[in-house]
Predicted model as a PDB file, atoms N, CA, C, CB and O in Angstrom, pLDDT in the B-factor column:
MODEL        1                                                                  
ATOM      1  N   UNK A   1     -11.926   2.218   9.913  1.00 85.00           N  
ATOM      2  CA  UNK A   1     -11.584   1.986   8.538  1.00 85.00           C  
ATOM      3  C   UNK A   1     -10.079   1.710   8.452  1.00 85.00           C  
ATOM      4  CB  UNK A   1     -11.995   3.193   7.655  1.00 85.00           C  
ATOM      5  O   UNK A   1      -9.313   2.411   9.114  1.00 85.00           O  
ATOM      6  N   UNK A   2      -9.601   0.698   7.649  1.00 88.00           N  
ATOM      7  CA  UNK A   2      -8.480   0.595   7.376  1.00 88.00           C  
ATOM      8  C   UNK A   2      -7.603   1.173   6.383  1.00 88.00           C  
ATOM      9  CB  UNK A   2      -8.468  -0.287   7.328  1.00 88.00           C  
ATOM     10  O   UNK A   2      -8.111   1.290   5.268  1.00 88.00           O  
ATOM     11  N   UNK A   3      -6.770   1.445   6.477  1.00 92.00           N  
ATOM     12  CA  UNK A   3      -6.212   2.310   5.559  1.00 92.00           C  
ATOM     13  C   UNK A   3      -4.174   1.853   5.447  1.00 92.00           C  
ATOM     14  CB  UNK A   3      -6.696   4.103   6.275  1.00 92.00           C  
ATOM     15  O   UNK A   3      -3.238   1.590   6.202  1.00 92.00           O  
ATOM     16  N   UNK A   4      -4.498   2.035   3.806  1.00 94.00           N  
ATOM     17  CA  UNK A   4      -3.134   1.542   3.599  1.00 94.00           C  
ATOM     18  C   UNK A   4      -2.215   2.461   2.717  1.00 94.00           C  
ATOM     19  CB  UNK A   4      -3.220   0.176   2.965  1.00 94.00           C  
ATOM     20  O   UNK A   4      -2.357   2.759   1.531  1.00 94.00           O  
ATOM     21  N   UNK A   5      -0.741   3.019   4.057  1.00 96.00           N  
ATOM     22  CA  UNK A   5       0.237   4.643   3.358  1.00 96.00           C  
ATOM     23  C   UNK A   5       0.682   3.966   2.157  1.00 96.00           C  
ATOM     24  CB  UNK A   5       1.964   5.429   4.417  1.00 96.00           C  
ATOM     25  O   UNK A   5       1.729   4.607   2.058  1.00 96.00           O  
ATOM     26  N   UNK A   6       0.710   3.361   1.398  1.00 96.00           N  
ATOM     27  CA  UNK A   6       1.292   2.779  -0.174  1.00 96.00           C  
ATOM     28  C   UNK A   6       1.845   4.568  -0.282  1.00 96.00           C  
ATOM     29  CB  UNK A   6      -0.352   1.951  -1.804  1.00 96.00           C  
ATOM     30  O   UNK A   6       3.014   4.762   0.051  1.00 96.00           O  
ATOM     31  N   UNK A   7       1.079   5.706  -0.699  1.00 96.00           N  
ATOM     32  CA  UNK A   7       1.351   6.828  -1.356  1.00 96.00           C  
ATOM     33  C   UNK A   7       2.106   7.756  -0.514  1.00 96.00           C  
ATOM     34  CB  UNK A   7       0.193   7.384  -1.838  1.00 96.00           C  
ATOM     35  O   UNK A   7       2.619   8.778  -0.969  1.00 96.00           O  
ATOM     36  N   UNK A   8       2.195   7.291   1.098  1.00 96.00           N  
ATOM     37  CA  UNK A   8       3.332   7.787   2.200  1.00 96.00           C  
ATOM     38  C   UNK A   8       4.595   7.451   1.823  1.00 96.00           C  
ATOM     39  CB  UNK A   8       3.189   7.190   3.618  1.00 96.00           C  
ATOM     40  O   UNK A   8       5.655   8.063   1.688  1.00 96.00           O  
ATOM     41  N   UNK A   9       4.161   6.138   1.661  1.00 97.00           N  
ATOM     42  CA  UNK A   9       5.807   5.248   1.746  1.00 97.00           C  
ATOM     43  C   UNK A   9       6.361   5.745   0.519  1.00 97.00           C  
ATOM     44  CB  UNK A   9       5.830   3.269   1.694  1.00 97.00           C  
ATOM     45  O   UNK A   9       7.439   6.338   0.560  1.00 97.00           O  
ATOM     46  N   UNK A  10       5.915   5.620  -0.283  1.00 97.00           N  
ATOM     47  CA  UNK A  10       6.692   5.718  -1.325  1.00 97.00           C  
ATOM     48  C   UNK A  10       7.245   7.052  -1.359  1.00 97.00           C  
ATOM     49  CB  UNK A  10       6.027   5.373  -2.471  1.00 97.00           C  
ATOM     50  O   UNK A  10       8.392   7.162  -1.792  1.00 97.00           O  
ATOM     51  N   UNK A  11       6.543   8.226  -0.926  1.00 97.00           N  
ATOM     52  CA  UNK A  11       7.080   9.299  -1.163  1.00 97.00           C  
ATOM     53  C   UNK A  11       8.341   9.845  -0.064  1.00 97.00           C  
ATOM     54  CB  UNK A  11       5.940  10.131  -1.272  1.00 97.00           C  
ATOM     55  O   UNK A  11       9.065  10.835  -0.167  1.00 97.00           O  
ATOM     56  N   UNK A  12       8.291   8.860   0.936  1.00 96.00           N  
ATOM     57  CA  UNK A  12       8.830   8.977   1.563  1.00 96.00           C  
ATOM     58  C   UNK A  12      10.269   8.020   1.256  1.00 96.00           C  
ATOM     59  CB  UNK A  12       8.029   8.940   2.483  1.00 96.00           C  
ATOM     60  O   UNK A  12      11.184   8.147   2.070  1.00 96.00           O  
ATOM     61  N   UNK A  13      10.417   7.278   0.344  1.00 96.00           N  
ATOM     62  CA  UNK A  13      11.633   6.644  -0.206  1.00 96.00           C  
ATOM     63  C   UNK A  13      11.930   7.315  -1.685  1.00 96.00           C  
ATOM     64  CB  UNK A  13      11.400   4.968  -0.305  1.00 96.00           C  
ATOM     65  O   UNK A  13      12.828   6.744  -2.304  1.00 96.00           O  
ATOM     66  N   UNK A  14      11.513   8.077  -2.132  1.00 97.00           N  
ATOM     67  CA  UNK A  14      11.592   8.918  -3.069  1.00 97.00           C  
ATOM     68  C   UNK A  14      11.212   8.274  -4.621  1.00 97.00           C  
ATOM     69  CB  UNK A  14      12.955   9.466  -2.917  1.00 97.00           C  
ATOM     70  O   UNK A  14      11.803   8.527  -5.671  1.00 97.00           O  
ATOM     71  N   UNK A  15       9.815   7.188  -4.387  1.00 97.00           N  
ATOM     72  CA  UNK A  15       9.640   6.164  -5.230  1.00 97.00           C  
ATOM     73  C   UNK A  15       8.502   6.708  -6.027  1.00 97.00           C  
ATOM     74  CB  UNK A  15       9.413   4.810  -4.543  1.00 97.00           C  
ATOM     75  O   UNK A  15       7.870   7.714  -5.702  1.00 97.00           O  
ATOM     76  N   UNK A  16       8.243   5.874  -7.250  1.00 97.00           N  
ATOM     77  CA  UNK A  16       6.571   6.273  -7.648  1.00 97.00           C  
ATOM     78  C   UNK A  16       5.281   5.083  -7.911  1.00 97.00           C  
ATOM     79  CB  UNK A  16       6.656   7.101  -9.191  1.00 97.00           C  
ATOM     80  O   UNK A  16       5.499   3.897  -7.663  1.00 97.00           O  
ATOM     81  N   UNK A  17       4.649   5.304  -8.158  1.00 96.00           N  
ATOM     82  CA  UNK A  17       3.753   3.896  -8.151  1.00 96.00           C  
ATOM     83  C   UNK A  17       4.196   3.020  -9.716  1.00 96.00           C  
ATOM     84  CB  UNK A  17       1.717   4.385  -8.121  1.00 96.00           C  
ATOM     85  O   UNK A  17       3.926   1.831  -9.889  1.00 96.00           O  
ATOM     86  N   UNK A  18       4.770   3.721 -10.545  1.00 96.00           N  
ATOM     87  CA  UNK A  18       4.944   2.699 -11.527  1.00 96.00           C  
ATOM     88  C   UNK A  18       6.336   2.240 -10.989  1.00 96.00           C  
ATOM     89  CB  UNK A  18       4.872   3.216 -13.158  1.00 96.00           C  
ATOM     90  O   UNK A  18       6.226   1.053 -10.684  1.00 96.00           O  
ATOM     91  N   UNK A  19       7.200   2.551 -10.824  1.00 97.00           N  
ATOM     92  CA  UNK A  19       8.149   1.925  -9.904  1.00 97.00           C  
ATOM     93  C   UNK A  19       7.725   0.555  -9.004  1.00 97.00           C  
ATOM     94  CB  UNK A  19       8.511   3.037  -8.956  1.00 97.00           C  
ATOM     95  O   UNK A  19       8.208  -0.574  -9.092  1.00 97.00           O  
ATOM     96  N   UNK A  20       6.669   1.038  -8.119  1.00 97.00           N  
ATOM     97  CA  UNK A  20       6.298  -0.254  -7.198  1.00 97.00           C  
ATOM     98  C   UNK A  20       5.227  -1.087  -7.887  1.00 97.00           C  
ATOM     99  CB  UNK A  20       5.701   0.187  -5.677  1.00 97.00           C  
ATOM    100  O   UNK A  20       4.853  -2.156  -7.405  1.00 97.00           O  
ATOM    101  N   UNK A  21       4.525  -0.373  -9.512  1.00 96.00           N  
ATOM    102  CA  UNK A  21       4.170  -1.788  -9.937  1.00 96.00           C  
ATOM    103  C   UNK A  21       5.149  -2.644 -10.980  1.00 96.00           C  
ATOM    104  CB  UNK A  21       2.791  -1.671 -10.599  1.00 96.00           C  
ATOM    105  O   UNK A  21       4.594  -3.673 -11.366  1.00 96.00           O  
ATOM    106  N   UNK A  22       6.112  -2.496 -11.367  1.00 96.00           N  
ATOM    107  CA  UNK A  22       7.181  -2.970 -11.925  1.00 96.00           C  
ATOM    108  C   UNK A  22       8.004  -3.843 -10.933  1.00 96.00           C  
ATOM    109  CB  UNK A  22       7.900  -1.882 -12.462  1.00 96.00           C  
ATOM    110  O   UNK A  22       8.565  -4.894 -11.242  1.00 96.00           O  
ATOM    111  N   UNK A  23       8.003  -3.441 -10.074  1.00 96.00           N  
ATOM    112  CA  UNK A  23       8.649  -4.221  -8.646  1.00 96.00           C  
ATOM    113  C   UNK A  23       8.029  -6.126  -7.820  1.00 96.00           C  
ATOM    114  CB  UNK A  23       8.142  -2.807  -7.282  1.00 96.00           C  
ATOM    115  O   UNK A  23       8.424  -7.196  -7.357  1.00 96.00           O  
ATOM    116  N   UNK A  24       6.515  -5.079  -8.272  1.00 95.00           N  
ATOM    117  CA  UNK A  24       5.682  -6.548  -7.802  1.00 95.00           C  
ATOM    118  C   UNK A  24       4.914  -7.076  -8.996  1.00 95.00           C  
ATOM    119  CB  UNK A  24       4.456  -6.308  -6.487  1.00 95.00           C  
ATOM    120  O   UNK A  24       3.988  -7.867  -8.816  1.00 95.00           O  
ATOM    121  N   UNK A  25       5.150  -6.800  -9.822  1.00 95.00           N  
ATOM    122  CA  UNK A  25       4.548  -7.330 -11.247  1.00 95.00           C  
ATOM    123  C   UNK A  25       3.062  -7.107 -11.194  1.00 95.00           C  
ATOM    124  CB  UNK A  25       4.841  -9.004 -11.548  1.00 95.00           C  
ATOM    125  O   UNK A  25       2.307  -7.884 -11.778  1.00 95.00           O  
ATOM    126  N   UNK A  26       2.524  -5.869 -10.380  1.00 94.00           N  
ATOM    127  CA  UNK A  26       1.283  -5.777 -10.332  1.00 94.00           C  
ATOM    128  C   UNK A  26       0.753  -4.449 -10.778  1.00 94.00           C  
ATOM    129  CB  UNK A  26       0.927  -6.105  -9.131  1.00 94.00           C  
ATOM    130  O   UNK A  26       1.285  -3.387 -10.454  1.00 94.00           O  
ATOM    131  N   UNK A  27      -0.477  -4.557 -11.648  1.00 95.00           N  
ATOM    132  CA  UNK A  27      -0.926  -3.460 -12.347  1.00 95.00           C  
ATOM    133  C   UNK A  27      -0.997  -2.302 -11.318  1.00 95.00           C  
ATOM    134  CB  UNK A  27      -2.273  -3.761 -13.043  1.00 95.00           C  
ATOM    135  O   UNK A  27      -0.799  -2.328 -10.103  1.00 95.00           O  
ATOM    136  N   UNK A  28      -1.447  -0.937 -12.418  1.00 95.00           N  
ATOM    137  CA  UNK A  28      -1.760  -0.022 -11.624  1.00 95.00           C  
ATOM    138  C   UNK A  28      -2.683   0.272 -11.221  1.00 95.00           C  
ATOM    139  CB  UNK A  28      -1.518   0.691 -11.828  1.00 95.00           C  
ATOM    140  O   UNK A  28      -2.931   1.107 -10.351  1.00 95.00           O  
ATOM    141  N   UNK A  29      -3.669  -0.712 -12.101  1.00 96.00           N  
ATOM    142  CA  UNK A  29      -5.415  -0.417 -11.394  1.00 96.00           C  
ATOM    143  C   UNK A  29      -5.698  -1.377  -9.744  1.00 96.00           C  
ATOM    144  CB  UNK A  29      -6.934  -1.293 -12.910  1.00 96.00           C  
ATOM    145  O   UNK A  29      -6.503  -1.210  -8.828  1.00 96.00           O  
ATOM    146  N   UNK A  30      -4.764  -2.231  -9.948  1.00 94.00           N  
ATOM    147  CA  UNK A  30      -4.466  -3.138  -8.521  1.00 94.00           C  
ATOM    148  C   UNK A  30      -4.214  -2.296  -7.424  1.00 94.00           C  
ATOM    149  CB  UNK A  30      -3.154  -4.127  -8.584  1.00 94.00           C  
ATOM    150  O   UNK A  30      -4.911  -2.262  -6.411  1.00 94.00           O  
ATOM    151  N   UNK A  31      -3.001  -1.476  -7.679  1.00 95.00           N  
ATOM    152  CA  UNK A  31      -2.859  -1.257  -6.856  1.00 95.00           C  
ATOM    153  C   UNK A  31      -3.503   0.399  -6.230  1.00 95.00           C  
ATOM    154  CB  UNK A  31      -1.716  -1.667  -6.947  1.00 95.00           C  
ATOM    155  O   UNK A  31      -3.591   0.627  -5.023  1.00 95.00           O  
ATOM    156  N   UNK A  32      -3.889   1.386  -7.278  1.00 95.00           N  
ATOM    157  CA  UNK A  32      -5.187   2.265  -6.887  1.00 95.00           C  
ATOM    158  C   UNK A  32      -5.885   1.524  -6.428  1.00 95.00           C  
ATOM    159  CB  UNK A  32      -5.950   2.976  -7.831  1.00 95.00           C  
ATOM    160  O   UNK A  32      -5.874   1.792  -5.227  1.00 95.00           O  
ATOM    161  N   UNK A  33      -6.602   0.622  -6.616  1.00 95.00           N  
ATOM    162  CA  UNK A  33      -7.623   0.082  -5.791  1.00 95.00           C  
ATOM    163  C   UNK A  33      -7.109  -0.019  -4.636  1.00 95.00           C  
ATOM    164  CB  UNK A  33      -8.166  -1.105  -6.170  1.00 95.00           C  
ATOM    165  O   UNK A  33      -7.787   0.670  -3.874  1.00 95.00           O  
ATOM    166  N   UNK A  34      -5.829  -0.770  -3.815  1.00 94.00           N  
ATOM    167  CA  UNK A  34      -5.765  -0.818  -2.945  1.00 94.00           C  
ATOM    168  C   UNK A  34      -5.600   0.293  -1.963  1.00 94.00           C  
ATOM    169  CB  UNK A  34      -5.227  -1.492  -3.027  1.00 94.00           C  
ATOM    170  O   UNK A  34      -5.876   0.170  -0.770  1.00 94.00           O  
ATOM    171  N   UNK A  35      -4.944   1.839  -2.741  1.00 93.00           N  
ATOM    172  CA  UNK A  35      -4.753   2.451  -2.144  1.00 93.00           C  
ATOM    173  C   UNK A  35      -5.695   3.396  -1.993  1.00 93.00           C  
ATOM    174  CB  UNK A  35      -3.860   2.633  -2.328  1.00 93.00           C  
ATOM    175  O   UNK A  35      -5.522   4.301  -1.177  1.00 93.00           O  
ATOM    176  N   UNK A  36      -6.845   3.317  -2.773  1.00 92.00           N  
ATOM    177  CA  UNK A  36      -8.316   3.554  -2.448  1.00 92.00           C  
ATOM    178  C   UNK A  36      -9.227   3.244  -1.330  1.00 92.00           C  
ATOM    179  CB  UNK A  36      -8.873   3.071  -3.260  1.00 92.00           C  
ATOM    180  O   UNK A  36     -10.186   3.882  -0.897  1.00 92.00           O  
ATOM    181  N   UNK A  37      -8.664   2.019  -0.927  1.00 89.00           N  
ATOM    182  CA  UNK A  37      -9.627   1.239  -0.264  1.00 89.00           C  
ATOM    183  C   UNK A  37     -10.798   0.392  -0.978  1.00 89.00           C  
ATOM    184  CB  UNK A  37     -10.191   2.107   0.557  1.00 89.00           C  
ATOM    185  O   UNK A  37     -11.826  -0.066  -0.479  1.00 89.00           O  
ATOM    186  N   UNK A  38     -10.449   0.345  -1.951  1.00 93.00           N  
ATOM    187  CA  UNK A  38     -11.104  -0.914  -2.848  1.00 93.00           C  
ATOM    188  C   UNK A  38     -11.642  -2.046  -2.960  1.00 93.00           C  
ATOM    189  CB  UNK A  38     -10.675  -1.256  -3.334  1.00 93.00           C  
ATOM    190  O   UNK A  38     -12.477  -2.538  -3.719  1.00 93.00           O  
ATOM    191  N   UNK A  39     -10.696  -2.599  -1.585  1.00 91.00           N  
ATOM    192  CA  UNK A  39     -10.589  -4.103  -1.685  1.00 91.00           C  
ATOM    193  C   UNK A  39     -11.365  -4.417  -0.532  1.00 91.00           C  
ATOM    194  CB  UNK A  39      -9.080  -4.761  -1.666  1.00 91.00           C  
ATOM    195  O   UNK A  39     -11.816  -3.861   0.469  1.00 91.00           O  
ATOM    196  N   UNK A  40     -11.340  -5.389  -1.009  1.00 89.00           N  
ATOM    197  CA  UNK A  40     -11.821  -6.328   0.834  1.00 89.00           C  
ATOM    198  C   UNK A  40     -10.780  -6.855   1.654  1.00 89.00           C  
ATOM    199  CB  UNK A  40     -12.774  -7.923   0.721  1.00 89.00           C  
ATOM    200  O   UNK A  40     -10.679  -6.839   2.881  1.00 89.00           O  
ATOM    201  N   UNK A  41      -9.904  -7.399   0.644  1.00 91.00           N  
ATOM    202  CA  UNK A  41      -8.788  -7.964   1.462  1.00 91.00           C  
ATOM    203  C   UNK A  41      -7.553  -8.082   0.438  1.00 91.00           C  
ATOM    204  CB  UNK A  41      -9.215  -9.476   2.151  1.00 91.00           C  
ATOM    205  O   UNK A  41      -7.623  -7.870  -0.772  1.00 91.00           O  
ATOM    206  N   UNK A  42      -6.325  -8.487   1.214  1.00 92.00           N  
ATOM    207  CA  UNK A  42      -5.065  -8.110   0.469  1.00 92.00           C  
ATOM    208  C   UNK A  42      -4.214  -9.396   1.489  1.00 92.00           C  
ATOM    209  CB  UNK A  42      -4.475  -6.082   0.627  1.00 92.00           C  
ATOM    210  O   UNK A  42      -4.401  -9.693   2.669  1.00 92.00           O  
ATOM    211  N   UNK A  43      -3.462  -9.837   0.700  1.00 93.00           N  
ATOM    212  CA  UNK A  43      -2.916 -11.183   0.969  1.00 93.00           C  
ATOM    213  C   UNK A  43      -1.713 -11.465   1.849  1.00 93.00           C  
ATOM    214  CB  UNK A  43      -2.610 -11.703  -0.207  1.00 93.00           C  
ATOM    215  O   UNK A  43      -0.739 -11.434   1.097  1.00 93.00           O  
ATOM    216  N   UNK A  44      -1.488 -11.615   2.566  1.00 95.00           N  
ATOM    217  CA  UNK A  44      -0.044 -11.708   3.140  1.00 95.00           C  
ATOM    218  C   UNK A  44       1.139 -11.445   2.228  1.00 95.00           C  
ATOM    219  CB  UNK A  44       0.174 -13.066   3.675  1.00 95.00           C  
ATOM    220  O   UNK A  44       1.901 -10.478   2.243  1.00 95.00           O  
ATOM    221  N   UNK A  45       1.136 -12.456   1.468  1.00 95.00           N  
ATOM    222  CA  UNK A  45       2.025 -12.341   0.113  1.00 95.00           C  
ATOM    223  C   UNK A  45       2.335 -10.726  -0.080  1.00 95.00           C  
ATOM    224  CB  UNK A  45       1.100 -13.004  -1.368  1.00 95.00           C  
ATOM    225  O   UNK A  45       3.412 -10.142   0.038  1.00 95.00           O  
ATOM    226  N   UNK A  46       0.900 -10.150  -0.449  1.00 94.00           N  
ATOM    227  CA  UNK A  46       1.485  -8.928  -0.839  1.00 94.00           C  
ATOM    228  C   UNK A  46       1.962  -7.964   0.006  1.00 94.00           C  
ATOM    229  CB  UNK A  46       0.740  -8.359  -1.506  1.00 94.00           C  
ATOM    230  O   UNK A  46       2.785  -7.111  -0.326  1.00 94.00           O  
ATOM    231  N   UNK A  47       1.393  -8.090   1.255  1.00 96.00           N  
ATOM    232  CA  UNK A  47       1.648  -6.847   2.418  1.00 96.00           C  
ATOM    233  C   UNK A  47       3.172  -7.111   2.697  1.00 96.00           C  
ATOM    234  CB  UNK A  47       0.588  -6.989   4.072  1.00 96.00           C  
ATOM    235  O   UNK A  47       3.946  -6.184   2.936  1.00 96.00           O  
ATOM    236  N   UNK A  48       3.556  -8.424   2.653  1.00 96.00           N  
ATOM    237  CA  UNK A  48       5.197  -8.984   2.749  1.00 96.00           C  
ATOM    238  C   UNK A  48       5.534  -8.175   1.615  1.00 96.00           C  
ATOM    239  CB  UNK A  48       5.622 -10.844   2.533  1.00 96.00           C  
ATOM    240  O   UNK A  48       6.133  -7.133   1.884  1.00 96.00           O  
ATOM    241  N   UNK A  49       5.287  -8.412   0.402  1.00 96.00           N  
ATOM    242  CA  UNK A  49       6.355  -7.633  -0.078  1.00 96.00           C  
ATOM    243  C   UNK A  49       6.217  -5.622  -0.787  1.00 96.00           C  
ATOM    244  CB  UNK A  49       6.795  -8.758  -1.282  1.00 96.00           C  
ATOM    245  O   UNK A  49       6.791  -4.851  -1.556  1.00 96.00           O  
ATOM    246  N   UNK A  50       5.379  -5.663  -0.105  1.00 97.00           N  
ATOM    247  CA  UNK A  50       4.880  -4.144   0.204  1.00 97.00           C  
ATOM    248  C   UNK A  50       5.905  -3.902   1.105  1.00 97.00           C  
ATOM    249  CB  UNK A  50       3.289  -3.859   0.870  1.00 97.00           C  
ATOM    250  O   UNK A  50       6.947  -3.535   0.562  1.00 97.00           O  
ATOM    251  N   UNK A  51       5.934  -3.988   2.250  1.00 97.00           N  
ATOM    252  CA  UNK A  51       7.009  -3.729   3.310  1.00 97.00           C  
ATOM    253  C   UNK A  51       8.312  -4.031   2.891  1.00 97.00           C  
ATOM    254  CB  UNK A  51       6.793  -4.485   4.525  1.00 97.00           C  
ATOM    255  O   UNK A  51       9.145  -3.231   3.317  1.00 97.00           O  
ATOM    256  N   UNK A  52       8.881  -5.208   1.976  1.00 96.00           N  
ATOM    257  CA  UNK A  52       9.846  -5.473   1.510  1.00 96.00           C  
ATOM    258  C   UNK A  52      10.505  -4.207   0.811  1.00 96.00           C  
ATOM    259  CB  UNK A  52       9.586  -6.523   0.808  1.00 96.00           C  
ATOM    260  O   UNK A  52      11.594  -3.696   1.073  1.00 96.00           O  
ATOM    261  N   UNK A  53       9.402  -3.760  -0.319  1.00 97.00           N  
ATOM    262  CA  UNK A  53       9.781  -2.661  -1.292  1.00 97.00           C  
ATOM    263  C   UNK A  53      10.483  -1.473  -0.699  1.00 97.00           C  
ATOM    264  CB  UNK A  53       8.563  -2.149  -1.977  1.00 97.00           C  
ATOM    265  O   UNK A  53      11.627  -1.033  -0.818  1.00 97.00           O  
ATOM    266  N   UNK A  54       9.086  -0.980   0.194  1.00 96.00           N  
ATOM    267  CA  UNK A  54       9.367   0.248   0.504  1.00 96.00           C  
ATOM    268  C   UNK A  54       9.309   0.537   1.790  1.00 96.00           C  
ATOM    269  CB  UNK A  54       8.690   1.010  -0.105  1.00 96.00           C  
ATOM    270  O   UNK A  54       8.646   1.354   2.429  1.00 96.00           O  
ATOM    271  N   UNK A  55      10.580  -0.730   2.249  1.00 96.00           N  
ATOM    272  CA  UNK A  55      11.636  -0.620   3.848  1.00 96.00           C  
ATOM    273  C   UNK A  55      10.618   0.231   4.724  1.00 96.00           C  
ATOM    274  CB  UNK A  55      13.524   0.469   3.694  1.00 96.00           C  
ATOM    275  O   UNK A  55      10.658   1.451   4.881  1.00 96.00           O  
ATOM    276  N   UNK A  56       9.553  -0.802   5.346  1.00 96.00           N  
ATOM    277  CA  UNK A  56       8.822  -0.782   6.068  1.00 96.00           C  
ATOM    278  C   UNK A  56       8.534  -1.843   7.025  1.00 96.00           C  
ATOM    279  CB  UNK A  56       8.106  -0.483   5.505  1.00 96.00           C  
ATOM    280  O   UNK A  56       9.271  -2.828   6.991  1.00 96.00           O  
ATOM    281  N   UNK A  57       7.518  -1.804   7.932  1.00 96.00           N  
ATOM    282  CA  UNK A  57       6.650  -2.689   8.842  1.00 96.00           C  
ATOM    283  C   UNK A  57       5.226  -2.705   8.320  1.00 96.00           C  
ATOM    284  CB  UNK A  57       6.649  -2.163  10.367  1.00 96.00           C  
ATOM    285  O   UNK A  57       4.564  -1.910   7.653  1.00 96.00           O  
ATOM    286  N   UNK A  58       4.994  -3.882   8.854  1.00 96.00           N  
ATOM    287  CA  UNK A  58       3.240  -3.939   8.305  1.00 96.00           C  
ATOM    288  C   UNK A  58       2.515  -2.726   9.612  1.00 96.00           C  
ATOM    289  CB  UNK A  58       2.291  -6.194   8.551  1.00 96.00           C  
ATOM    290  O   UNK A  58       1.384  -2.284   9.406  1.00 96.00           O  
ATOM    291  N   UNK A  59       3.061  -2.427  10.504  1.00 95.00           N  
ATOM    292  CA  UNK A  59       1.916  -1.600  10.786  1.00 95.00           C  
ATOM    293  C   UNK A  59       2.728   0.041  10.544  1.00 95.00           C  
ATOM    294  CB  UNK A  59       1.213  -1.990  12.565  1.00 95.00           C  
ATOM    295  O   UNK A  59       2.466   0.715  11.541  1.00 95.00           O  
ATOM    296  N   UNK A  60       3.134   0.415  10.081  1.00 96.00           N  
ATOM    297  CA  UNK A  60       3.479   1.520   8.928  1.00 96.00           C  
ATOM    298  C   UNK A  60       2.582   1.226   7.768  1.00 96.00           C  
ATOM    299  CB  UNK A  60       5.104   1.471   8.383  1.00 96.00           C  
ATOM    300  O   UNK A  60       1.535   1.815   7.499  1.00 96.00           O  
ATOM    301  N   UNK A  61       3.078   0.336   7.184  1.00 96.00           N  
ATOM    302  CA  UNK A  61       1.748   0.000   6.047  1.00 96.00           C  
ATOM    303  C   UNK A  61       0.378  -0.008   6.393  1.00 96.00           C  
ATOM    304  CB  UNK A  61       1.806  -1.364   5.476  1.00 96.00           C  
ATOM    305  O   UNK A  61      -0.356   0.205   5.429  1.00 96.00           O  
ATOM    306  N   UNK A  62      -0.036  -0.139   7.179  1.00 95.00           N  
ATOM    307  CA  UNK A  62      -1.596  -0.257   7.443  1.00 95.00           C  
ATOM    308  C   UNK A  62      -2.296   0.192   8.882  1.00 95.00           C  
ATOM    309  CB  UNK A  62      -1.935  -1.768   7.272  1.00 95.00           C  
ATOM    310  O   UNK A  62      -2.298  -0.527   9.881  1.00 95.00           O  
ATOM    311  N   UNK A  63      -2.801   1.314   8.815  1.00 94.00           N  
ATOM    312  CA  UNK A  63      -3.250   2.193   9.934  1.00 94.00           C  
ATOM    313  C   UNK A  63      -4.667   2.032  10.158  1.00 94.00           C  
ATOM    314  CB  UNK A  63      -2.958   3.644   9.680  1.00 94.00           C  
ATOM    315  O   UNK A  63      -5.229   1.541   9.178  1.00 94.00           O  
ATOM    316  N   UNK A  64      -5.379   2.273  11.073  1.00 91.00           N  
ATOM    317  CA  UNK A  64      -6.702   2.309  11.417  1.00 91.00           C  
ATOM    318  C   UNK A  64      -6.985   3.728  11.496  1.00 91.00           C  
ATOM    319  CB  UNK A  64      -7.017   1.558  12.657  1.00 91.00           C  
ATOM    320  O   UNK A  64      -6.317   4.499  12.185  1.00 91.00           O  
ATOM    321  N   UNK A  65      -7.868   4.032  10.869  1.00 87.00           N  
ATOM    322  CA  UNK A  65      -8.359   5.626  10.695  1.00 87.00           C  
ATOM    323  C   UNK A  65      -9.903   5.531  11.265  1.00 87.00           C  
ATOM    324  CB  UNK A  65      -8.323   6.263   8.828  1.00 87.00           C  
ATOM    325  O   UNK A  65     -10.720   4.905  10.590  1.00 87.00           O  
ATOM    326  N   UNK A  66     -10.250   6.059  12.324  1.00 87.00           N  
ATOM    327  CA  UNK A  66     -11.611   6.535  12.881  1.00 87.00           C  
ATOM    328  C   UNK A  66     -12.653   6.748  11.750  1.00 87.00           C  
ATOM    329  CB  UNK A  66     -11.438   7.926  13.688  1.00 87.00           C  
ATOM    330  O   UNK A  66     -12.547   7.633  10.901  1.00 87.00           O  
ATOM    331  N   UNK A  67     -13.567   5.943  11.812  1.00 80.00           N  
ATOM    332  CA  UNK A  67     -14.732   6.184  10.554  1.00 80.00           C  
ATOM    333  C   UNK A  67     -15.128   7.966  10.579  1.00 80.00           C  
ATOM    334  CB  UNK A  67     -16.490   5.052  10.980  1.00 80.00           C  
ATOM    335  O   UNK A  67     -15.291   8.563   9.515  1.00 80.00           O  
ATOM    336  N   UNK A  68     -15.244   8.659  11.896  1.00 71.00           N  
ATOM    337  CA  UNK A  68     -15.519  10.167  11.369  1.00 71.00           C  
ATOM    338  C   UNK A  68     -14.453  10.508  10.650  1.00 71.00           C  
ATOM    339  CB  UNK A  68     -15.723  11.283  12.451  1.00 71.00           C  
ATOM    340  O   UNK A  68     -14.994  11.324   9.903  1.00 71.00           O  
ATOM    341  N   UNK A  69     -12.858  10.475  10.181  1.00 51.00           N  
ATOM    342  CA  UNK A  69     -12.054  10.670   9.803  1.00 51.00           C  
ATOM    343  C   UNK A  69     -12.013  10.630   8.440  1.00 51.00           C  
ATOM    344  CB  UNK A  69     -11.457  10.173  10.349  1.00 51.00           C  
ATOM    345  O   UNK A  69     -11.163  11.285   7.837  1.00 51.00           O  
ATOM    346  N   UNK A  70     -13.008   9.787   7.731  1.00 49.00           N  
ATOM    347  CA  UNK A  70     -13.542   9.663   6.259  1.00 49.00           C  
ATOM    348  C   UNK A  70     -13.178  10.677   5.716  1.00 49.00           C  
ATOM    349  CB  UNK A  70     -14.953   9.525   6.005  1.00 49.00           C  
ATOM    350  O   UNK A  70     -13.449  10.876   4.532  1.00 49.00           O  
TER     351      UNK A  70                                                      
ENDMDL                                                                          
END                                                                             
């Protein structure tokens, strides 16, 4: 399963999610979903500026978690 720290990072730059949706002009139900695991897929565009925001790498942003790990 893929899994994306959005709620690491940020806490770890001392940020909050309305912060990072004001940043990318993207709602907050967007981005719960993503940090749900919601989606099917998520765009270059955005993972670029996901990492942009919150002074990261894409694989900081996005981890593989073992399906027993659910």
């Amino acid at each position: 399963m893929v899994k994306i720290n959005i709620e690491a990072l940020l806490k770890k730059n001392h940020k909050t999610k309305y912060w990072l949706c004001q940043q990318m002009n993207m709602t907050s139900r967007n981005i719960n979903r993503i940090i749900r695991g919601e989606t099917t897929s998520i765009s270059f565009k955005y993972i670029e500026e996901f990492c942009n925001h919150l002074n990261c790498l894409p694989g900081e942003l996005i981890t593989i978690v073992p399906d027993q790990e659910k």
